[in-house]
MARVEXKE-843434 format. One line per field, with one value per residue (C-alpha): residue number from 1; residue in three letters; chain; x, y, z. Coordinates in Angstrom, 1 decimal, padded with zeros to 4 digits. Layout:
<nodes>
i = [NUM; ...]
aa = [Ala; ...]
ch = [A; ...]
xx = [X; ...]
yy = [Y; ...]
zz = [Z; ...]
</nodes>
This chain:
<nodes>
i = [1; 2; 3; 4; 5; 6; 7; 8; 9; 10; 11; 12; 13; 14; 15; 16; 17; 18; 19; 20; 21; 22; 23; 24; 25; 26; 27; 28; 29; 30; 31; 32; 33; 34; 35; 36; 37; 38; 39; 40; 41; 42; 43; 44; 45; 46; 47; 48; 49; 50; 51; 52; 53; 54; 55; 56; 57; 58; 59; 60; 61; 62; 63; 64; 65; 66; 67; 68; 69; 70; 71; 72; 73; 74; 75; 76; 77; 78; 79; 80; 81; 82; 83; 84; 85; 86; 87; 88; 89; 90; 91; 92; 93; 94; 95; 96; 97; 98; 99; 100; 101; 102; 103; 104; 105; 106; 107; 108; 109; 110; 111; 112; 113; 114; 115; 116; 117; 118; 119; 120; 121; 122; 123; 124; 125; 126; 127; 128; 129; 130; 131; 132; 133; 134; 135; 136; 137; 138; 139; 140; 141; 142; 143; 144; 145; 146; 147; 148; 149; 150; 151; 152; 153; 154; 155; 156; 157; 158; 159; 160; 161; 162; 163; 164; 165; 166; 167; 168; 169; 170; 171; 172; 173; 174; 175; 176; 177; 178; 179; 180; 181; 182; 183; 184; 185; 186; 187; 188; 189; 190; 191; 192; 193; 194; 195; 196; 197; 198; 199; 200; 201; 202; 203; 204; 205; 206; 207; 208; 209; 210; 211; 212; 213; 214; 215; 216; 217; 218; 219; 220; 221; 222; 223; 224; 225; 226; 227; 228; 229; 230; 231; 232; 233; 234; 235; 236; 237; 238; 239; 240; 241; 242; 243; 244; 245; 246; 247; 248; 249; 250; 251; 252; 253; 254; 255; 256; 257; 258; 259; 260; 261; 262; 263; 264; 265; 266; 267; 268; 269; 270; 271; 272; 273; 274; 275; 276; 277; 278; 279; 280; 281; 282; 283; 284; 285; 286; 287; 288; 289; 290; 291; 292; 293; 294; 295; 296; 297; 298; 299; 300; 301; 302; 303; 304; 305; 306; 307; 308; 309; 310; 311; 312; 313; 314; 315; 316; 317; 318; 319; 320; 321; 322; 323; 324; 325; 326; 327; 328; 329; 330; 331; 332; 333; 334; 335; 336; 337; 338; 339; 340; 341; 342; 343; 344; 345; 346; 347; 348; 349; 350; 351; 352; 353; 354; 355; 356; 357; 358; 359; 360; 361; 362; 363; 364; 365; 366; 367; 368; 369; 370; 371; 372; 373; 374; 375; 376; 377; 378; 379; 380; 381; 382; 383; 384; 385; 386; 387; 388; 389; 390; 391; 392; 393; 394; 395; 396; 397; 398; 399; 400; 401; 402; 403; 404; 405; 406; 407; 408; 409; 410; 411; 412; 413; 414; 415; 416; 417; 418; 419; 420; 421; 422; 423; 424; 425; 426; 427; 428]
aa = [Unk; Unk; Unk; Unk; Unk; Unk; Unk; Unk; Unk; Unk; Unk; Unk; Unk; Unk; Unk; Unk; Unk; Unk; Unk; Unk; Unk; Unk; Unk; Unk; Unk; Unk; Unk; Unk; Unk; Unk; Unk; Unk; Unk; Unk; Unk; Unk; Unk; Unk; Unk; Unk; Unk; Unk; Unk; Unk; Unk; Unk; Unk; Unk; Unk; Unk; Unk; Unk; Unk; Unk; Unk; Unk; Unk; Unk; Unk; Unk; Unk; Unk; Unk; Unk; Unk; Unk; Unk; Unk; Unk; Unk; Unk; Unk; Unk; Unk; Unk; Unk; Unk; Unk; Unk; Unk; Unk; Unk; Unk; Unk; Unk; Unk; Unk; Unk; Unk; Unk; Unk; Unk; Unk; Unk; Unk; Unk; Unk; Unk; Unk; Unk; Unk; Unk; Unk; Unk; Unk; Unk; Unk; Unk; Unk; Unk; Unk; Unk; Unk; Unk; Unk; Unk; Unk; Unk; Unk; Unk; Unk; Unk; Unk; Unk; Unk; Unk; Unk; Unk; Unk; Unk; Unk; Unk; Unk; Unk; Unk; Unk; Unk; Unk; Unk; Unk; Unk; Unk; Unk; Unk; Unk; Unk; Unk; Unk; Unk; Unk; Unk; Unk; Unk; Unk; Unk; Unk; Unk; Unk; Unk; Unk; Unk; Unk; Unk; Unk; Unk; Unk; Unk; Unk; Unk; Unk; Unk; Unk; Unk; Unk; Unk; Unk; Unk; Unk; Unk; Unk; Unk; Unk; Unk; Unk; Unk; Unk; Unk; Unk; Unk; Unk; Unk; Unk; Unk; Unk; Unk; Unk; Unk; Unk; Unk; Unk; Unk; Unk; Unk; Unk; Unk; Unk; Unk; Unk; Unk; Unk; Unk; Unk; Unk; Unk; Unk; Unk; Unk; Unk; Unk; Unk; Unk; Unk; Unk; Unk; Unk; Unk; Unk; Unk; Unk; Unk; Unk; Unk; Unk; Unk; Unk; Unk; Unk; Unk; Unk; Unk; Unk; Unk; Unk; Unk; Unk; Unk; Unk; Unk; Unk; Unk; Unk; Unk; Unk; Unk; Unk; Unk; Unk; Unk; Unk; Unk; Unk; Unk; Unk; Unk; Unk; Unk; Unk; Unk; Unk; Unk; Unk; Unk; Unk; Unk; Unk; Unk; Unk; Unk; Unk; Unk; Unk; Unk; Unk; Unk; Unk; Unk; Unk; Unk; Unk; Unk; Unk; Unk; Unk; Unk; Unk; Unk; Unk; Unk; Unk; Unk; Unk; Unk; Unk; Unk; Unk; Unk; Unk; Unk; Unk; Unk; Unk; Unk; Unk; Unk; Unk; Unk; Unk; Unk; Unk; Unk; Unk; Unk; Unk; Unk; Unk; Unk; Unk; Unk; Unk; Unk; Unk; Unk; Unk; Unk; Unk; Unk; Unk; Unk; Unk; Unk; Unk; Unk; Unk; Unk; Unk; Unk; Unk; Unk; Unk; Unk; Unk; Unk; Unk; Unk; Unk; Unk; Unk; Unk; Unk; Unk; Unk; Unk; Unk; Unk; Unk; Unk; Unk; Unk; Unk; Unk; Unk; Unk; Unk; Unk; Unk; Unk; Unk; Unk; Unk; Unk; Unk; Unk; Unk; Unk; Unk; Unk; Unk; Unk; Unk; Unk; Unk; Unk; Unk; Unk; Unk; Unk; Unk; Unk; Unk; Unk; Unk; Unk; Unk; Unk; Unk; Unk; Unk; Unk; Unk; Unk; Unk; Unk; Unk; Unk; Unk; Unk; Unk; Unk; Unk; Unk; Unk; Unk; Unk; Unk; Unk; Unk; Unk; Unk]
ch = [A; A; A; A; A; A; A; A; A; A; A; A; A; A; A; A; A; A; A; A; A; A; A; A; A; A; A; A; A; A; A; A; A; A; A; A; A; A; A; A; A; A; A; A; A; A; A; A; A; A; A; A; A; A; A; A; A; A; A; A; A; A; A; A; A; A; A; A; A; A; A; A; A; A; A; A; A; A; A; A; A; A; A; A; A; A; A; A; A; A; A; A; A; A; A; A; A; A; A; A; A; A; A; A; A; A; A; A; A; A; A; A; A; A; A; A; A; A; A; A; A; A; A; A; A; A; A; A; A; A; A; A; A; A; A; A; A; A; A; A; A; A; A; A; A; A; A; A; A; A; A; A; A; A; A; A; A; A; A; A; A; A; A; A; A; A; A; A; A; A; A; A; A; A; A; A; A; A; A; A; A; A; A; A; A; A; A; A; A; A; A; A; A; A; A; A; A; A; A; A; A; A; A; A; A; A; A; A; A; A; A; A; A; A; A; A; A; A; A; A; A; A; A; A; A; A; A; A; A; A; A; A; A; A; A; A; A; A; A; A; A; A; A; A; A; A; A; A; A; A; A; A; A; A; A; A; A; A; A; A; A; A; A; A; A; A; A; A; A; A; A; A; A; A; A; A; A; A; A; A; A; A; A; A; A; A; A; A; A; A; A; A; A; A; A; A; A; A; A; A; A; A; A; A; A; A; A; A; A; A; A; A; A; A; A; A; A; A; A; A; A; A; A; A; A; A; A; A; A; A; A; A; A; A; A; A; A; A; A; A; A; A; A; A; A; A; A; A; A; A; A; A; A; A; A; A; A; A; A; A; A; A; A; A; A; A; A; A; A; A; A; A; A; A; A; A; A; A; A; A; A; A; A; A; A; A; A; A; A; A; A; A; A; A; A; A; A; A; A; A; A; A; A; A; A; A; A; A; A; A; A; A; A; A; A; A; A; A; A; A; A; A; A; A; A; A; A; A]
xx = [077.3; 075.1; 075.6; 073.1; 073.1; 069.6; 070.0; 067.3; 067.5; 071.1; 069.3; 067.0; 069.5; 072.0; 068.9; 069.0; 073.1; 073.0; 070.0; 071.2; 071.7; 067.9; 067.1; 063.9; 066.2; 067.0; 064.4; 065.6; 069.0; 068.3; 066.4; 069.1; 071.7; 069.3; 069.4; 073.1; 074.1; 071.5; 073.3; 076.3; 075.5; 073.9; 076.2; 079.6; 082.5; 080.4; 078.3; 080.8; 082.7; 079.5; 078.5; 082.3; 082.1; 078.8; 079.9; 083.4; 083.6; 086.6; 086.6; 088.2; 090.0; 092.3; 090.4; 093.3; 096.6; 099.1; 101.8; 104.8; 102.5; 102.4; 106.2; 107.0; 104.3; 106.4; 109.8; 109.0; 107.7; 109.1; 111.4; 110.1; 106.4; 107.9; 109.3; 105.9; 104.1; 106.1; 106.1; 102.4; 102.3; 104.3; 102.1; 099.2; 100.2; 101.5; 098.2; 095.9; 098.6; 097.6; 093.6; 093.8; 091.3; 092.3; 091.1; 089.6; 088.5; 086.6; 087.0; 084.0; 085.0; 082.5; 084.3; 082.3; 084.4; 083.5; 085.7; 085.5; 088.0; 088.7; 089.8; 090.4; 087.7; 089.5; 089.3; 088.4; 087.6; 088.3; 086.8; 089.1; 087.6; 088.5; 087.0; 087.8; 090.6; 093.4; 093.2; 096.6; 095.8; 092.5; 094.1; 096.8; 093.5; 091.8; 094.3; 096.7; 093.7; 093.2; 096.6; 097.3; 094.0; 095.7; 093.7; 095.0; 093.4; 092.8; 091.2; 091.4; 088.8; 089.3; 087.5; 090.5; 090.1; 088.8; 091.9; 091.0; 094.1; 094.2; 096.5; 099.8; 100.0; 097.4; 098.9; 102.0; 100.2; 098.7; 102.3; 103.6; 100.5; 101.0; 098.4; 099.4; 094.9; 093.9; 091.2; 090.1; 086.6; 084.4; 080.8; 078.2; 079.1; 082.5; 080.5; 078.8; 081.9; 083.2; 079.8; 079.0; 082.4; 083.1; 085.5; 088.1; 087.4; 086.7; 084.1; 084.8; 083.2; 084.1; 084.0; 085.4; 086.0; 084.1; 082.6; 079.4; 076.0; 075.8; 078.7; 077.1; 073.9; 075.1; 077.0; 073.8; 071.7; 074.6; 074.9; 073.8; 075.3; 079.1; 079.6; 080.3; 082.4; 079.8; 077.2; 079.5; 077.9; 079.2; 082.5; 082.0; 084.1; 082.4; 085.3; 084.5; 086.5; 087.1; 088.3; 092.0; 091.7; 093.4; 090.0; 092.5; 093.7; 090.0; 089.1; 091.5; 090.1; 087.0; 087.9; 089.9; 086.5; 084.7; 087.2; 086.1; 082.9; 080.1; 078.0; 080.8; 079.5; 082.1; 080.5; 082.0; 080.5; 082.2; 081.9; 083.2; 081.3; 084.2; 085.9; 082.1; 082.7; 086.5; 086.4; 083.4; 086.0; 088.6; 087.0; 085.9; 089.1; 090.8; 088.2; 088.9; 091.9; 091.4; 092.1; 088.8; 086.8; 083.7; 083.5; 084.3; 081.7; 078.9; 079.9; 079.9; 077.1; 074.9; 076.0; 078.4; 077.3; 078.5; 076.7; 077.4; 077.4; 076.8; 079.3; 081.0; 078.2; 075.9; 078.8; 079.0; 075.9; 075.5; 077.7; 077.0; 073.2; 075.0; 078.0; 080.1; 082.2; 085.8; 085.6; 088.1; 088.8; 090.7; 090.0; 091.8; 089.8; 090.3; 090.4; 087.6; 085.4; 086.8; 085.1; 081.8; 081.9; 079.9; 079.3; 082.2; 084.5; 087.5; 088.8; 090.9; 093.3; 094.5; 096.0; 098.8; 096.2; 094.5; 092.1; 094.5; 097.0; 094.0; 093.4; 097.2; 099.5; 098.5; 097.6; 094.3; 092.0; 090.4; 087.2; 084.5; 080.7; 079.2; 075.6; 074.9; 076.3; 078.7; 076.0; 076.2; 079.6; 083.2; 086.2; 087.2; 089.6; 091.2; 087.8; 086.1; 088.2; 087.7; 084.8; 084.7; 083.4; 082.0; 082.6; 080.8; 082.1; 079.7; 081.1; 078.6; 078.9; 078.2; 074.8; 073.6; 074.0; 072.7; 070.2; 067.2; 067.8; 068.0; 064.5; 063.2; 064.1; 062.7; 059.8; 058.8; 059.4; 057.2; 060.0; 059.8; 062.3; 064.9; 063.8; 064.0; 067.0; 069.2; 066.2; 067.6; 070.7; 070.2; 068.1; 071.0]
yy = [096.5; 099.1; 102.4; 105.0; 108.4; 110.2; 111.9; 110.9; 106.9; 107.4; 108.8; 105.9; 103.8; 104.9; 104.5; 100.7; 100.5; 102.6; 100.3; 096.9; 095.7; 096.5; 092.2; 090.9; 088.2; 091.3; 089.9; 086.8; 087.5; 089.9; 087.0; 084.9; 087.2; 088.1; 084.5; 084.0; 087.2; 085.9; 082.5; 084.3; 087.1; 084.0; 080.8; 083.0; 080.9; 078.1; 079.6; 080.9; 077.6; 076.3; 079.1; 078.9; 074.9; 075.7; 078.5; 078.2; 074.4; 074.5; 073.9; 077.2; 076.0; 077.5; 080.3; 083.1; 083.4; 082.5; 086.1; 084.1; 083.0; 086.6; 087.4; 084.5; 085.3; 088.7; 087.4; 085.1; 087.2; 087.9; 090.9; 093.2; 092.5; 093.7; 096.7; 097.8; 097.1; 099.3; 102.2; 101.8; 101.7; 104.9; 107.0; 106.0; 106.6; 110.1; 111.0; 109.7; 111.8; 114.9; 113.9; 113.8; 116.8; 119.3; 119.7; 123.3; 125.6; 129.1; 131.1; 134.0; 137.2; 135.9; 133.1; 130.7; 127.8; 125.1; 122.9; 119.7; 116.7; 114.2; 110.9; 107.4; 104.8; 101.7; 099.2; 098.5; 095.7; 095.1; 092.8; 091.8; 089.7; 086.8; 084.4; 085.6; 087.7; 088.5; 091.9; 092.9; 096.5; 096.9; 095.7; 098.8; 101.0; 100.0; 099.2; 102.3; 105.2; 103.0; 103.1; 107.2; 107.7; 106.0; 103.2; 100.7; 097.4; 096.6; 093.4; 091.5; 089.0; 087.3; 084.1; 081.3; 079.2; 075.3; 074.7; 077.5; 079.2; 083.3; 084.3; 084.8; 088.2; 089.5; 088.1; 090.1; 093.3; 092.9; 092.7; 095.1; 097.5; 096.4; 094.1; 091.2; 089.8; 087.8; 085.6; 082.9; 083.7; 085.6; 086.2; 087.5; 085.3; 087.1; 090.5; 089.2; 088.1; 091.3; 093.5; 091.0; 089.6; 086.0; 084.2; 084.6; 088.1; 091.4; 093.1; 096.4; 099.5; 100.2; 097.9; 099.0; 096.7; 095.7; 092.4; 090.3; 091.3; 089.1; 091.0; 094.6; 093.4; 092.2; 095.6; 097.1; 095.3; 095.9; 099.0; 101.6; 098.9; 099.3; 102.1; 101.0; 102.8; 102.7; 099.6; 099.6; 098.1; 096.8; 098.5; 101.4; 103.3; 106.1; 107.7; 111.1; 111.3; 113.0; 112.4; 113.5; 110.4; 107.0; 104.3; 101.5; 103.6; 103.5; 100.1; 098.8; 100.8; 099.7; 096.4; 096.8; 097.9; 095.2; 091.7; 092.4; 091.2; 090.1; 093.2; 095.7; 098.8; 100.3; 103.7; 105.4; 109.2; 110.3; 113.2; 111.3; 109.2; 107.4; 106.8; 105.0; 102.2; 102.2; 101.0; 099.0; 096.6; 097.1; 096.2; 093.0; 092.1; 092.6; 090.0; 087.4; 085.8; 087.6; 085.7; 086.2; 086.2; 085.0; 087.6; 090.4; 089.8; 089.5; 092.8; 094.5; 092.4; 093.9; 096.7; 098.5; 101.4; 103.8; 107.2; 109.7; 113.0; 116.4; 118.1; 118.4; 120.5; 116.8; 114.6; 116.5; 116.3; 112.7; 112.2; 114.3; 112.3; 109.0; 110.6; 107.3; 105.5; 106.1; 109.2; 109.4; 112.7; 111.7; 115.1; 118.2; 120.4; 118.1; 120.8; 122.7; 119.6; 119.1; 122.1; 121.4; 117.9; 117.7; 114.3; 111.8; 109.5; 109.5; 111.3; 110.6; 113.2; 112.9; 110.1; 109.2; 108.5; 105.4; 104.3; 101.6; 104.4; 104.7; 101.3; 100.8; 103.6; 107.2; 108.2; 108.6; 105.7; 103.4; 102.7; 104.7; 105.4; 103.2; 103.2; 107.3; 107.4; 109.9; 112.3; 112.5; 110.6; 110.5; 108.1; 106.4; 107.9; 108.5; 110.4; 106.8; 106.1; 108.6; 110.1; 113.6; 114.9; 118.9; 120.2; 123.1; 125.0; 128.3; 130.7; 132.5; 135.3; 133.7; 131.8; 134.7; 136.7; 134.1; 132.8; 134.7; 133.3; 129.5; 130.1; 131.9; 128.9; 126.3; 128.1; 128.0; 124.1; 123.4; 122.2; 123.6; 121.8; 122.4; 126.4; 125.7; 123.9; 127.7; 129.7; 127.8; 128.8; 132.1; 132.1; 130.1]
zz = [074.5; 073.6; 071.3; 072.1; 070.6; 072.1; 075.4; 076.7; 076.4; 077.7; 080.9; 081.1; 080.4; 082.8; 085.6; 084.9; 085.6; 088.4; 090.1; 089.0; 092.7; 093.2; 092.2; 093.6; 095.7; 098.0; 100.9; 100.5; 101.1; 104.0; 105.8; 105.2; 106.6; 109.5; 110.6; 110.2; 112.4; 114.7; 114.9; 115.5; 117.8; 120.1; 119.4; 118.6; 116.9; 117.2; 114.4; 112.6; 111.6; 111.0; 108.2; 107.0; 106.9; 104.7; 102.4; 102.4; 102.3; 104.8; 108.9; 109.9; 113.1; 113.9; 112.7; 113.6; 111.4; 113.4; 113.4; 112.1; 109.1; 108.4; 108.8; 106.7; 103.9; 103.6; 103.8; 101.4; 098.8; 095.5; 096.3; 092.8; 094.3; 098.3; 096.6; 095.1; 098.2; 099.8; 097.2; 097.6; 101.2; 101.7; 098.7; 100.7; 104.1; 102.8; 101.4; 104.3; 106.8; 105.8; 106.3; 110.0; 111.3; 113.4; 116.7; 117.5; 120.3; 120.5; 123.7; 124.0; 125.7; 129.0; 130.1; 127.3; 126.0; 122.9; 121.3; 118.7; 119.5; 117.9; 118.5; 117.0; 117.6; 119.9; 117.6; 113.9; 112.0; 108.0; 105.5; 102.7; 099.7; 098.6; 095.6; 092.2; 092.8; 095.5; 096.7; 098.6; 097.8; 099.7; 102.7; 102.3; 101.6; 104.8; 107.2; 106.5; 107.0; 110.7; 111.7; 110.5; 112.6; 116.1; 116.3; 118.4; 117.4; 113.8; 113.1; 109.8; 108.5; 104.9; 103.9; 103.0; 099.7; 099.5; 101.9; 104.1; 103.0; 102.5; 099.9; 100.7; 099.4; 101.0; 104.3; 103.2; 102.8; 106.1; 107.5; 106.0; 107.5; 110.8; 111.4; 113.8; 113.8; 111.4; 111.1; 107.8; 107.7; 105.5; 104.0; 107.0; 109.7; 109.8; 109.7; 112.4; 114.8; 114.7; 115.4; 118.0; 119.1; 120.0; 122.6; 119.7; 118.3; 119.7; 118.9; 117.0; 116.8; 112.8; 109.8; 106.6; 103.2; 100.6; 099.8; 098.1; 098.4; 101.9; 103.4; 102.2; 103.8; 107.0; 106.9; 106.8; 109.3; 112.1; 111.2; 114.5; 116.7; 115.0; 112.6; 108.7; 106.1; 103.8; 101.8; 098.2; 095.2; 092.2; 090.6; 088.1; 085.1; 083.4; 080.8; 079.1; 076.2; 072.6; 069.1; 070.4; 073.0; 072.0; 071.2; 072.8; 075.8; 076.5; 075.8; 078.0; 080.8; 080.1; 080.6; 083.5; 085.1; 083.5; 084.5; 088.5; 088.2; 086.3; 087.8; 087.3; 084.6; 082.4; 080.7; 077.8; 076.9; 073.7; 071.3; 068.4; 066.3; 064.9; 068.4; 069.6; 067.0; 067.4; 071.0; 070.5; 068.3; 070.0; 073.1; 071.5; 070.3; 073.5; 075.2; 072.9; 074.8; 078.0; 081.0; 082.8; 079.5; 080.8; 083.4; 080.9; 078.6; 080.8; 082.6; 079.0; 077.8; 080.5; 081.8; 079.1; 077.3; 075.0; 074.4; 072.0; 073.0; 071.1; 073.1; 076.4; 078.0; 077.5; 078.6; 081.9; 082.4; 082.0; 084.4; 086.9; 086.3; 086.9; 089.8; 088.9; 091.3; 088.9; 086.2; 083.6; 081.3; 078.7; 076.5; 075.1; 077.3; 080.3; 083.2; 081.4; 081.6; 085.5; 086.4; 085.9; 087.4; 091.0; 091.2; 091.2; 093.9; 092.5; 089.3; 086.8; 083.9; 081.2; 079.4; 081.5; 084.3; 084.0; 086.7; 087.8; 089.3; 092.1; 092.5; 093.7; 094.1; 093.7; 097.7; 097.8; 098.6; 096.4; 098.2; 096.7; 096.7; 094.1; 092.2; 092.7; 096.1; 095.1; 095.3; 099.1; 099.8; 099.1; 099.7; 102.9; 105.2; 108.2; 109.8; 109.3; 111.9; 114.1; 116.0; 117.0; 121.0; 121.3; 124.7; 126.1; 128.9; 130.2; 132.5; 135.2; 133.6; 130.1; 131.7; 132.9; 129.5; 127.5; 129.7; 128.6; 125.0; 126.1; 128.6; 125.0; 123.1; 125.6; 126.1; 121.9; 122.5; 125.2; 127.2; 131.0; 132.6; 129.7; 130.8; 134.5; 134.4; 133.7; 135.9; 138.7; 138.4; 138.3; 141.5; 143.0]
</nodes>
């Protein structure tokens, strides 16, 4: 893990991180994903047990969950684990409750009428990882913001293990969120099946959830035909911190960023010289018997940093330059550094708020913009959900008053017909 201390190789340096799904394999992988959701979009179900047979090594019929699989999965679960999936669950349907837009109308003195509504889409689809990890917590994430937004068909896809098995847990949480579909694929075919829809699945006109670099690009080349919560990278901490912050409060979160994935970037800007070596050791010490070792270190190896910063002025700048995925303040002057922070998806103060609330419990969802995308974006909600409809209603009297406005307007387009379609009226 790197130590830098010149602002100007931490810039260069925080480029590489936020770039490092840019690999030269990208083509490959988008022709391989064009063919599958090709396969799928033509052959249906047929193609999709054959690309789960293929990736997933298991024959995926019967490819839906039967409903009393996921009753039993939650009575069955330990009752301390039930309890804080239901702590969770309420927190986070709290939070998404009080996202819901409001509807809104303008009356004009003439008889003119416009009003946005909004509305749930019909049905959504979510994606729910599987491989190195369970993740109970994204299906609360996904399927919760739906379900506030009135959507009346949510559709769950998550590819099984080597005996085509989804993790009980997980089959819990979707239970527990109402879901009653769910189907034991993954990877792009399952992208596919619900873009396209097959005999057995629906097709959708939302996907939300995060998955491998197959799933993000299948997300993206059915994207325009079904909407898409957004193309997340690789996981992201950057932690802004001072001499008054605890070194192994911070290496911990480092690491908690780094055990996702080998391609997960944990960032730590400090204005303590001291505190950059403290954590660096500590960090180390912690990976030594870690669990998931091997994934640790090659997430730090090659995309950890530690920057030292002259003050807090650089360290907000920094991250603004980078607009991480998770920021944590763990500073004296924590709101005063909040204030000048533009660029972030979720954020994180003080010392008693380690990224992890997020990830499970506090309200506010945990799907974020990765790699810069904060920038331009922010979390998903219950609007992903939803789609909003203007309608225009002109009185006589309101034509006629504006009319000469619209025929101007037309007119400096070149468009007759959009000028003759109110000139008519009037003559009428």
């Amino acid at each position: 893990m790197k130590i830098i201390k010149n602002k100007k190789d931490a810039i260069k340096e925080l480029k590489r991180i936020s770039t490092r799904t840019n690999s030269e394999n990208n083509n490959k992988i988008n022709v391989i994903v064009e063919e599958i959701l090709q396969e799928v979009k033509t052959y249906g179900d047929i193609a999709v047990e054959k690309y789960t047979k293929k990736f997933d090594g298991f024959n995926p019929k019967p490819m839906q969950v039967k409903a009393s699989d996921l009753r039993d999965a939650w009575d069955e679960l330990d009752s301390n684990l039930k309890g804080s999936l239901e702590v969770a669950h309420k927190r986070i349907k709290e939070f998404h409750k009080k996202e819901i837009p409001s509807s809104f109308s303008i009356e004009g003195e003439h008889g003119d009428k416009v009003q946005r509504r909004w509305r749930p889409v019909k049905n959504a689809g979510i994606y729910i990882p599987g491989g190195r990890a369970s993740y109970p917590s994204t299906v609360l994430m996904n399927a919760i913001p739906a379900k506030v937004a009135g959507v009346e068909e949510i559709i769950m896809v998550s590819p099984g293990n080597k005996e085509g098995r989804i993790n009980k847990t997980v089959l819990a949480a979707a239970h527990l969120s109402g879901i009653n579909k769910v189907f034991r694929i993954g990877g792009a075919q399952a992208i596919g099946a619900l873009a396209f829809g097959t005999n057995q699945i629906n097709k959708v006109d939302v996907i939300s959830g995060p998955g491998n670099i197959y799933v993000t690009t299948a997300k993206k080349q059915i994207y325009g035909s079904t909407g898409i919560d957004s193309l997340a990278g690789p996981s992201e901490i950057l932690i802004i911190a001072d001499e008054t912050a605890q070194s192994t409060h911070i290496a911990s979160d480092l690491l908690a960023q780094a055990e996702h994935d080998p391609l997960a970037s944990s960032i730590l800007l400090t204005t303590s010289k001291d505190q950059a070596k403290e954590v660096l050791e500590d960090l180390y010490k912690k990976i030594d018997d870690h669990p998931r070792r091997e994934i640790c270190m090659q997430s730090i190896e090659n995309w950890g940093l530690i920057v030292i910063c002259e003050n807090h002025e650089s360290c907000i700048e920094l991250s603004n330059e980078f607009a991480p995925e998770h920021l944590e303040i763990i500073a004296f002057e924590d709101k005063k550094i909040l204030e000048g922070i533009e660029n972030a998806g979720a954020i994180f103060l003080g010392k008693w708020t380690p990224e992890a609330v997020g990830d499970y419990l506090a309200g506010p969802n945990h799907t974020l913009p990765t790699s810069g995308n904060s920038r331009f974006s922010g979390s998903l909600g219950v609007e992903t959900f939803m789609k909003n409809t203007s309608i225009i209603e002109f009185s006589e009297k309101s034509l006629k008053l504006n009319s000469l406005d619209i025929i101007n307007l037309a007119k400096s387009e070149g468009l007759h017909s959009h000028a003759n379609s109110i000139q008519i009226r009037l003559k009428d």
